[in-house]
C-alpha positions in Angstrom: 0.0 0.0 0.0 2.6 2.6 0.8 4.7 1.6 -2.2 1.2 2.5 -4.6 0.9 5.5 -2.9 4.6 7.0 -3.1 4.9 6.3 -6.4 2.7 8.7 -8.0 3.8 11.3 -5.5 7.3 10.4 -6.7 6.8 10.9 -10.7 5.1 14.1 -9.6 7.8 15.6 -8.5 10.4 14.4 -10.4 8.2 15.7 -13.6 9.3 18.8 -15.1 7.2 22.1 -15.4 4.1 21.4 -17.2 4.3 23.9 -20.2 7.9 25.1 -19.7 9.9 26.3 -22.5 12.9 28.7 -22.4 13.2 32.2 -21.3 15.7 34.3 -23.5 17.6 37.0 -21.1 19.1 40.3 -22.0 22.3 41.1 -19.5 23.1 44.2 -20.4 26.7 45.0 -18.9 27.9 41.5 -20.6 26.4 42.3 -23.8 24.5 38.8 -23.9 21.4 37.0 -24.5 21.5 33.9 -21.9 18.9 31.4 -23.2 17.6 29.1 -20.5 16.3 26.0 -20.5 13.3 25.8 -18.2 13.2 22.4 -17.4 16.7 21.5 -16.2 16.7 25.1 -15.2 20.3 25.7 -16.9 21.5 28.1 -19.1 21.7 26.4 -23.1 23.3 28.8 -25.1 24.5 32.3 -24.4 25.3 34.9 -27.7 27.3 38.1 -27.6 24.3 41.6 -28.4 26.3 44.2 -28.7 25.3 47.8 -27.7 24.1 46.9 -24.2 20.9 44.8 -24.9 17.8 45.6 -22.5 14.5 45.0 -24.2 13.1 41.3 -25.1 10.1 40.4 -27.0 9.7 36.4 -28.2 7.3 36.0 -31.1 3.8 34.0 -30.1 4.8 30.9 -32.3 8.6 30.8 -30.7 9.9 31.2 -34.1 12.1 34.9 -33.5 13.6 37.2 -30.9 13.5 40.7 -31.3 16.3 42.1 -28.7 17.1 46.4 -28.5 20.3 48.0 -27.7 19.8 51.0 -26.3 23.8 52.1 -26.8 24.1 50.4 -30.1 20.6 52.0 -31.3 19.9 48.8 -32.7 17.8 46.0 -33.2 18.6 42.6 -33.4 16.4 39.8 -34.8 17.4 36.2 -33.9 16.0 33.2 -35.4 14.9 31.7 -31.8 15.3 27.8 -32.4 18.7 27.8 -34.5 19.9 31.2 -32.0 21.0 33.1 -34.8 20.8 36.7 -36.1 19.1 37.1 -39.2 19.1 41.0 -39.4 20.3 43.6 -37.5 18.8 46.6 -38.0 19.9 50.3 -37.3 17.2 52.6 -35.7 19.5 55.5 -34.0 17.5 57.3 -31.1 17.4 55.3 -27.9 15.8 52.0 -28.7 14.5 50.8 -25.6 11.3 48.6 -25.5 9.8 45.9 -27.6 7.0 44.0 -28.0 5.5 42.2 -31.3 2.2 41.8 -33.1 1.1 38.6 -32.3 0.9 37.8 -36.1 4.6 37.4 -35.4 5.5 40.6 -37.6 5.9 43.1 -37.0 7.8 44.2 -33.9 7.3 47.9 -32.2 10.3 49.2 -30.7 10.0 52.1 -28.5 12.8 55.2 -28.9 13.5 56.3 -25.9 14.9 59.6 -27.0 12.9 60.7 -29.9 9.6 60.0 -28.3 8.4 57.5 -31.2 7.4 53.8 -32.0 8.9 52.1 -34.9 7.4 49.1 -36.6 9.8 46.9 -38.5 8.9 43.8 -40.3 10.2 40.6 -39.1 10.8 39.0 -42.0 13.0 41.7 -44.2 14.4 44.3 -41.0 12.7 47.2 -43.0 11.0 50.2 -40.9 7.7 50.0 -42.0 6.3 52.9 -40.3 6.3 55.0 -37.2 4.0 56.7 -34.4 4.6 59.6 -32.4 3.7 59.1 -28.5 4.5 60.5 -25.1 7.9 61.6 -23.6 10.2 58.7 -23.3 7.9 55.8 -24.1 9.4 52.5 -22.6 7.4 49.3 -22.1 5.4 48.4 -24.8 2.4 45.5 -25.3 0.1 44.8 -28.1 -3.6 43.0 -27.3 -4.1 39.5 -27.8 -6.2 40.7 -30.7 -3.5 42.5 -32.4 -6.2 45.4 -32.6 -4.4 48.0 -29.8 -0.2 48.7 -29.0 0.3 50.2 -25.4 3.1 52.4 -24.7 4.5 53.3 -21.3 5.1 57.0 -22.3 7.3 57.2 -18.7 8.2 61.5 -18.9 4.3 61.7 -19.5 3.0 59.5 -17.0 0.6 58.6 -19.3 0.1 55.2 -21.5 -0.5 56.0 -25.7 -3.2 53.4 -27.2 -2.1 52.8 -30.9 -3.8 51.4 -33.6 -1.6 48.5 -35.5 -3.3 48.9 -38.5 -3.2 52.5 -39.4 -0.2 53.3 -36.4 -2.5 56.3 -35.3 -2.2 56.9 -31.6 -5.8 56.9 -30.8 -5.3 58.2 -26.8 -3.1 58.9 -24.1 -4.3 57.9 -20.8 -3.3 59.2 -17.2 -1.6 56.6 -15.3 0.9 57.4 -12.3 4.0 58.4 -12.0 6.8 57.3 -14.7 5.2 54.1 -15.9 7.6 51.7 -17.1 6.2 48.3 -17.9 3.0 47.7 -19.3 1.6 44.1 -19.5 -1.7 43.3 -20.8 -4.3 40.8 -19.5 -5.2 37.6 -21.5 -8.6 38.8 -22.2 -7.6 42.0 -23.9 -9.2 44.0 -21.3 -7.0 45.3 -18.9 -3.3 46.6 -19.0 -1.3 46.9 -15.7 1.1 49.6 -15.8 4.5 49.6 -13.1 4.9 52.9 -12.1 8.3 53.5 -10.6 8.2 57.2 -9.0 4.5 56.3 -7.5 5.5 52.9 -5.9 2.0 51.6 -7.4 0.5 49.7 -10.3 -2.2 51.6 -13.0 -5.0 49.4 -13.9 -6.6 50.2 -17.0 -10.1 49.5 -18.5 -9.1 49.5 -22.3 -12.8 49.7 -23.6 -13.4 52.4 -21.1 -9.8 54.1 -22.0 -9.3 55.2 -18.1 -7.5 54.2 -14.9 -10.0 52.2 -12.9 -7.9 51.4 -9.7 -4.7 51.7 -8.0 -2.7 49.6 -6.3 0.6 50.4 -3.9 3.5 47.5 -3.9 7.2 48.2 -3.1 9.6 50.9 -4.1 10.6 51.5 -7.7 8.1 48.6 -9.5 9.4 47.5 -13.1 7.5 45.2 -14.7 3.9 43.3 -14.3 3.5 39.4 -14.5 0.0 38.1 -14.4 -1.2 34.8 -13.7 -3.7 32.7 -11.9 -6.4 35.8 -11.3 -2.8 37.5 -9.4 -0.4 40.2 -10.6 3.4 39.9 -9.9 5.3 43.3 -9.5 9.1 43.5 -9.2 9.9 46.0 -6.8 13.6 46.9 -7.7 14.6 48.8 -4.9 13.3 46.4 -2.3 14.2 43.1 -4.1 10.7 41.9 -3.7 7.7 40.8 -5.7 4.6 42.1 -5.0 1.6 39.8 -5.2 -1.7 41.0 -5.3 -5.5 39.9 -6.8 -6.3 41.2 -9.5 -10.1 41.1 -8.1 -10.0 42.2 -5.0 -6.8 44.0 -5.6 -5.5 43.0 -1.6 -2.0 42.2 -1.3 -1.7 38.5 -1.3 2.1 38.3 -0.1 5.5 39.9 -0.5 8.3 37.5 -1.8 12.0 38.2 -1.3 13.6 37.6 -4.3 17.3 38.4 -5.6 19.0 41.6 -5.8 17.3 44.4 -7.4 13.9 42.3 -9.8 13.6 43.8 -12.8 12.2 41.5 -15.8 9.2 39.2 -15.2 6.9 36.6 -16.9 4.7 33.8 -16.0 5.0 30.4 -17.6 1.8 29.6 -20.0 0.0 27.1 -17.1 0.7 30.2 -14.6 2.5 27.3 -12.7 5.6 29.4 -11.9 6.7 33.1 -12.1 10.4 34.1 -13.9 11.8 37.1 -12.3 15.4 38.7 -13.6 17.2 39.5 -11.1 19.9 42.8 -12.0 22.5 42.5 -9.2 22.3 39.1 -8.5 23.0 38.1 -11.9 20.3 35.6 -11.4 16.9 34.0 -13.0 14.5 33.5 -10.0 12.0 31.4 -10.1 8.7 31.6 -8.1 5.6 29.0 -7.6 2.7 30.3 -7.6 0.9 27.9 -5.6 3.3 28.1 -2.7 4.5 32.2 -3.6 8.2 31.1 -2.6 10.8 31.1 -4.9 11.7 27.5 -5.5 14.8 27.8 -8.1 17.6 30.1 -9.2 19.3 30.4 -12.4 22.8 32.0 -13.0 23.0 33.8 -15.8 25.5 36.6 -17.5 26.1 40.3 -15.4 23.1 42.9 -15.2 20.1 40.8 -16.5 17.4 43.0 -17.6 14.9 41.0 -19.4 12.5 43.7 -19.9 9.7 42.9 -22.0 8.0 39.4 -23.0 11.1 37.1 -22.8 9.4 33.2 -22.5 9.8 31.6 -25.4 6.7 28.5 -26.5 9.0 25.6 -27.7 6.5 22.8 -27.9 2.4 23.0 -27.8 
C-alpha cells in the first residue's frame, strides 16, 4: 500500500514544469542574451548583443527574438530555435522597448529619445512605419487581438493606445507616475502599468480608455507578470515581488527575491513566475501555488529581461 501510494507522489515531483519552455535573457553589462532552459533550469546557449541589450520580446509561435540596444541603437532579430541573427537593423534614437504583433511581424520598438514607435517587419528588418507618442515611451504590449499597441510613455506619465493597423495613436491615458512596464491581461481588457516614482501599479479599463484602480507595492516597480487571477510586481529597490488579486486587488504576499527584480513573466499554465534579477545576476524562479521562490538560475552580469522574454518551444 505505501509503495502504490509513493509512487505517483514520486513521478510528480520528479516531472518537469508542465508547459515550460525557455526564457531568452538580456544582461546588459555583458552584452549577452542567456537562453535558459526551463526544465533543467540551466543556461543552453548564451550569444554576444552588442550595444548593451535591455528589451526582449519572443514572437507567439517561438519562431524569432527581437532584442534592442539602447547604446548600439539597434535591433537585433534572432532566429529563436537555431539562435542566430538574421538582421540587425539600425534605428539610432534610444531603442529601448519591444513587443510584437502577435501575427509574429511586426515588432514595435520604442525610442527612448525621440519619443516615437517604430514598426519593422520581421521578416526583411525594414521600418515599416512610425507613431509619435509621449515623452520617453518604454514598455510596450500589443492586445491578444493585435487590434491596440500600449506604450508606457514614462516623462508623461501617461500610456498611448495605438492602432496597429493604421499606427495612429488613438489616446493617451493618465496613469501614475513614470510608468515603465505595461503588460496586458489575457482577455484583452486590462493593461497593468509599473509605475516606478509612484511605488503603485495603474489598472486600465481599455474599452473604457481610463485608470480604474490603484494599487501600492514596493519601491521603484518595473515590470507586471499576471497569472492565476494574481499580478506579480518586481519592486527593484526592495528586491521583492509584490503579489496582489487582481479582483479584489489585496495584497496576497510579498516575496523576497534576488538583488534588485527587474524582468518578469509567468510560464503559459501560470505554474511558476520568472523574475530577472539585476545585481544578483540571477533568473529567480517563483511558484505560484506556494508564492516562494523555489529555483535560481545563473546567468551573465546585469540581467534585464525587460519585456515578453518566455519563449513557447512545444504545444
Amino acid at each position: 500500500m505505501t509503495v502504490i501510494r509513493t509512487l505517483p507522489l514520486l513521478a510528480a515531483l520528479l516531472a518537469p514544469p508542465a508547459l515550460a519552455d525557455e526564457a531568452f535573457i538580456t544582461s546588459q553589462p555583458a552584452e549577452t542574451l542567456s537562453v535558459v532552459d526551463l526544465v533543467s533550469r540551466k543556461v543552453v546557449a548564451t550569444l554576444p548583443i552588442s550595444g548593451k541589450p535591455a528589451g526582449i520580446a519572443v514572437s507567439a509561435d517561438g519562431a524569432r527574438a527581437f532584442v534592442t540596444s539602447p547604446d548600439g541603437k539597434a535591433l537585433t532579430i534572432l532566429d529563436a530555435a537555431s539562435r542566430t541573427v538574421t538582421h540587425r537593423v539600425d534605428l539610432g534614437g534610444g531603442p529601448l522597448g519591444v513587443a510584437v504583433h502577435p501575427s509574429g511581424s511586426p515588432a514595435y520598438v520604442a525610442d527612448w529619445y525621440q519619443h516615437r514607435i517604430k514598426a519593422v517587419d520581421a521578416t526583411s528588418g525594414a521600418i515599416i512605419g512610425e507613431v509619435a507618442v509621449g515623452q520617453s515611451p518604454s514598455g510596450l504590449a500589443v492586445t491578444p487581438d493585435g487590434a491596440l499597441l500600449l506604450s508606457a510613455d514614462r516623462d508623461s506619465d501617461a500610456v498611448s493606445l495605438i492602432d496597429t493597423k493604421t499606427l495612429t495613436r488613438l489616446a493617451s491615458i493618465p496613469v501614475g507616475a513614470r510608468p515603465f512596464g505595461v503588460t496586458i491581461d489575457a482577455e484583452g481588457a486590462r493593461a497593468y502599468t509599473a509605475n516606478v516614482a509612484s511605488n503603485d501599479v495603474s489598472l486600465i479599463d481599455l474599452k473604457a480608455r481610463k485608470v480604474v484602480a490603484t494599487v501600492k507595492v514596493g519601491a521603484r516597480p518595473y515590470a507586471v507578470a499576471l497569472a492565476k487571477g494574481r499580478a506579480f510586481v518586481t519592486d527593484q529597490y526592495d528586491s521583492t515581488v509584490t503579489v496582489f488579486d487582481t479582483d479584489t486587488l489585496k495584497t496576497l504576499a510579498t516575496i523576497p527575491v534576488g538583488d534588485y527584480p527587474e524582468g518578469i513573466a509567468a510560464s503559459r499554465d501560470g505554474a511558476f513566475i520568472y523574475v530577472a534579477c539585476w545585481e544578483a545576476n540571477t533568473l529567480d524562479i517563483i511558484d505560484t501555488a506556494t508564492l516562494k521562490v523555489v529555483g535560481t538560475v545563473a546567468v551573465a552580469d546585469g540581467p534585464r529581461a525587460f519585456g515578453a522574454f518566455l519563449r513557447k518551444t512545444g504545444d
